[in-house]
C-alpha positions in Angstrom: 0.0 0.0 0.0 1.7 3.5 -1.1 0.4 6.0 0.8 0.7 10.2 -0.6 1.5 12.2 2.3 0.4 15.3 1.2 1.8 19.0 2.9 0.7 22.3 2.4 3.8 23.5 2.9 7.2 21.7 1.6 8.5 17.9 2.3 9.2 15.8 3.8 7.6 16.8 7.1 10.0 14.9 9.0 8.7 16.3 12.3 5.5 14.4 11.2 6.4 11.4 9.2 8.1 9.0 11.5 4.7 9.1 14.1 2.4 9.2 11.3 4.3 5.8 10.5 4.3 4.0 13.9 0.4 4.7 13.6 -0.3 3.0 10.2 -0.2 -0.6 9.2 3.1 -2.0 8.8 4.4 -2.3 5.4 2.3 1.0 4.3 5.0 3.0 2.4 4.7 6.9 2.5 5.0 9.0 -0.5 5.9 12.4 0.8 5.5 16.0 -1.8 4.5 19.6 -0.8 2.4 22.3 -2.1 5.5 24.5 -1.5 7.8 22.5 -3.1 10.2 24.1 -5.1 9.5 27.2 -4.3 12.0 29.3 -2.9 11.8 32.6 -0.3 10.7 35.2 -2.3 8.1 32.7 -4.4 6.8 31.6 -0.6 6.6 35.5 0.4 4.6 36.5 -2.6 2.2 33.8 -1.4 1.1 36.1 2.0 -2.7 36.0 2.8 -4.3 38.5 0.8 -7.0 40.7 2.5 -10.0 38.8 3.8 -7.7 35.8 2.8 -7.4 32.6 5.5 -4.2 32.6 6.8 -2.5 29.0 7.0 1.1 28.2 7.9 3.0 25.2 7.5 6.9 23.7 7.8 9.6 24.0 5.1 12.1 21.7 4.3 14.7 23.7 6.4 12.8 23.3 9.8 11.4 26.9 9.6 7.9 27.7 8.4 5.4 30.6 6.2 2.0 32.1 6.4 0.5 32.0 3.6 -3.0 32.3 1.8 -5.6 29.5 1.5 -7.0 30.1 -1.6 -3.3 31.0 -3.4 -2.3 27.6 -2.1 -5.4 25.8 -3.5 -3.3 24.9 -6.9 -0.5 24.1 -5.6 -1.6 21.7 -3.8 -3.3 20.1 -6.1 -0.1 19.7 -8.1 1.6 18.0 -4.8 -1.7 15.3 -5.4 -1.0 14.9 -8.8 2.5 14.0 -8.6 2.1 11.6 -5.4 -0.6 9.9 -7.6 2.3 9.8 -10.7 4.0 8.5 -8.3 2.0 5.2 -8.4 0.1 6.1 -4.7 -2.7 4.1 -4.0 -4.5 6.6 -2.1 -3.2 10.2 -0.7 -4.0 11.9 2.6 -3.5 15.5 3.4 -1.7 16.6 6.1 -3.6 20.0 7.0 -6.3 20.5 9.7 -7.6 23.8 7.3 -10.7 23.0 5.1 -9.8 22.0 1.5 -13.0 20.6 0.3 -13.1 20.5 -3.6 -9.5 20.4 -4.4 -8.9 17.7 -7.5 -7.4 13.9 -7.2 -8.1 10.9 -9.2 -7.5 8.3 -6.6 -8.5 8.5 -2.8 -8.3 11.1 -1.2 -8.5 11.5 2.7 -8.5 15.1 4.5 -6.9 15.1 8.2 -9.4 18.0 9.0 -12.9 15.9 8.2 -11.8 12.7 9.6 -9.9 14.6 12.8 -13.1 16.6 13.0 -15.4 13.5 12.7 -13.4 11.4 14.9 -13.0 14.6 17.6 -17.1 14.9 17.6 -17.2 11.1 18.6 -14.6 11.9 21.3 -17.0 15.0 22.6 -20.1 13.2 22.3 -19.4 10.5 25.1 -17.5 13.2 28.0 -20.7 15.1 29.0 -24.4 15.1 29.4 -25.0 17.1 25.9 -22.2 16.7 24.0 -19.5 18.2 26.1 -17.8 21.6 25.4 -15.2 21.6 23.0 -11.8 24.0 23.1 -9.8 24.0 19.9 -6.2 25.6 20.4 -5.0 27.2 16.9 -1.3 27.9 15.6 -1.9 31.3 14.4 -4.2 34.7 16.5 -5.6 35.4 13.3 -7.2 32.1 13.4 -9.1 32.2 16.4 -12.4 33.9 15.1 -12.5 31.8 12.1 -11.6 28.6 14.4 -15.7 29.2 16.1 -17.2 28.9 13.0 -15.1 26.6 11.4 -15.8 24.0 14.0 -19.4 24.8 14.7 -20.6 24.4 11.1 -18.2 21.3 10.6 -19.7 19.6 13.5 -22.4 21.6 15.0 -20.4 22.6 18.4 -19.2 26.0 18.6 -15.9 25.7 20.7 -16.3 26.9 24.3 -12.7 28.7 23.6 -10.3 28.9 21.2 -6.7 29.7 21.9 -3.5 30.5 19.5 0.0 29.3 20.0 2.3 27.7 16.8 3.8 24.1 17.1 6.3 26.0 14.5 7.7 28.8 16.2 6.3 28.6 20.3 7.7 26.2 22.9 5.9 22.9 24.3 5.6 24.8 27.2 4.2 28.0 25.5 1.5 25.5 23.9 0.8 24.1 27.3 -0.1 27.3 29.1 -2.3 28.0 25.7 -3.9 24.7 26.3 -4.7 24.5 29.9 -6.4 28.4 29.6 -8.8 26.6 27.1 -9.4 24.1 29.4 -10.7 25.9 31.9 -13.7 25.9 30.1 -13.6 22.4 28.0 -14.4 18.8 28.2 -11.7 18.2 25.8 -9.1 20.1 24.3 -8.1 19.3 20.4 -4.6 20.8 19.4 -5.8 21.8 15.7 -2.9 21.8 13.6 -0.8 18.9 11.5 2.0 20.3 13.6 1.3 19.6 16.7 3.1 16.7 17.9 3.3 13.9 20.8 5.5 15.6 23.0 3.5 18.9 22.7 0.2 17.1 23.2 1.7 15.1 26.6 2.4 18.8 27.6 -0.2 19.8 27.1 -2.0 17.0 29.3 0.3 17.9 32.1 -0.9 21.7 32.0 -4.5 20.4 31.6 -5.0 18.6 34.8 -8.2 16.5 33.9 -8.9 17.6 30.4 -8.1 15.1 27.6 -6.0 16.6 25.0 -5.8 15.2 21.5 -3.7 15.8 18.4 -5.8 16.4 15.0 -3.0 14.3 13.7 -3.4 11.5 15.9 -7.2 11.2 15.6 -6.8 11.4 11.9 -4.2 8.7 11.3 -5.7 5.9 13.4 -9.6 6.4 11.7 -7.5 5.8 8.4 -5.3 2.9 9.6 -8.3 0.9 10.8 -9.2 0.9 7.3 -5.9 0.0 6.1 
């Protein structure tokens, strides 16, 4: 089974790779391209959110990372799909936790935001009376507002609190004190970004006394293992 790892920004996310692996069957082989790649500073630059534009950001080859506009990245990442299909990939997944909802494929294609989202609605459903109340913690401010209705009309729970801190540029401890002032005021605390990893979600568990805290990585790559 080849398996198109799919970045919006360049590859191979190898601060991602090596725990996506431990989490899918063995034997699956991972196909890694970028949406960035081959693009160098001042291409990435010209690529800043536009106005009224979603801001996204994502990790470059060189361990660093860039903002960058939703809909500017749109073709670009289809590209990255095309060639991991070329590539003889039996089906692709894509590595963002951003909606990307119509972009083109010819084989399978799996988004980590609708199966982390599905999977984290199953979570909420069983912690309280209700449904639970959900807080979402975002890598970038300007992310926040959009972060309430992203969630509400994906699921149909508006988070109880959404707070910002990047798994690209902020400390696992930074992200922990982000993560336990969400949880406050939450049942369950999801870490919304491809970028967040293991070591930043147990962190974040410490700082959040009772709270579960899960990884929109995590949840995404075991729903599509157990169909693997």
């Amino acid at each position: 089974m080849k398996l198109a790892v799919i970045t919006i920004g360049q590859s191979p996310r190898s601060d991602l790779t090596p725990e996506l692996a431990g989490i899918l069957p063995a034997g699956t082989e991972l196909i890694e391209h970028g949406g960035l790649d081959g693009l160098d500073a001042a291409q990435i630059a010209a690529l800043a959110p536009r106005t009224g534009e979603h801001a996204f950001t994502s990790r470059l080859r060189d361990g660093s990372s860039a903002i960058f506009g939703h809909d500017q990245s749109i073709p670009l990442v289809e590209q990255a799909i095309a060639r991991g299909e070329a590539d003889g990939a039996d089906l692709s997944l894509l590595v963002c936790s951003g909606e990307f909802p119509d972009v083109r494929h010819e084989r399978p294609l799996f988004l980590v935001e609708r199966l982390a989202h599905d999977g984290v609605r199953g979570l909420l459903s069983g912690l309280a009376r209700g449904g639970g109340r959900l807080g979402v913690l975002s890598p970038l401010p300007e992310q926040v507002a959009d972060a309430y209705g992203h969630w509400q009309q994906s699921i149909g729970v508006r988070p109880a609190a959404v707070g910002a801190a990047s798994p690209y540029t902020d400390s696992a401890e930074a992200i922990a004190t982000a993560a336990a002032e969400v949880a406050t005021v939450s049942d369950l605390v999801v870490l919304d970004c491809i970028g967040y990893d293991e070591a930043m979600r147990e962190a974040a568990v410490a700082a959040c006394a009772d709270v579960p805290v899960v990884t929109v990585r995590s949840v995404a790559g075991r729903l599509l293992a157990s169909m693997l």
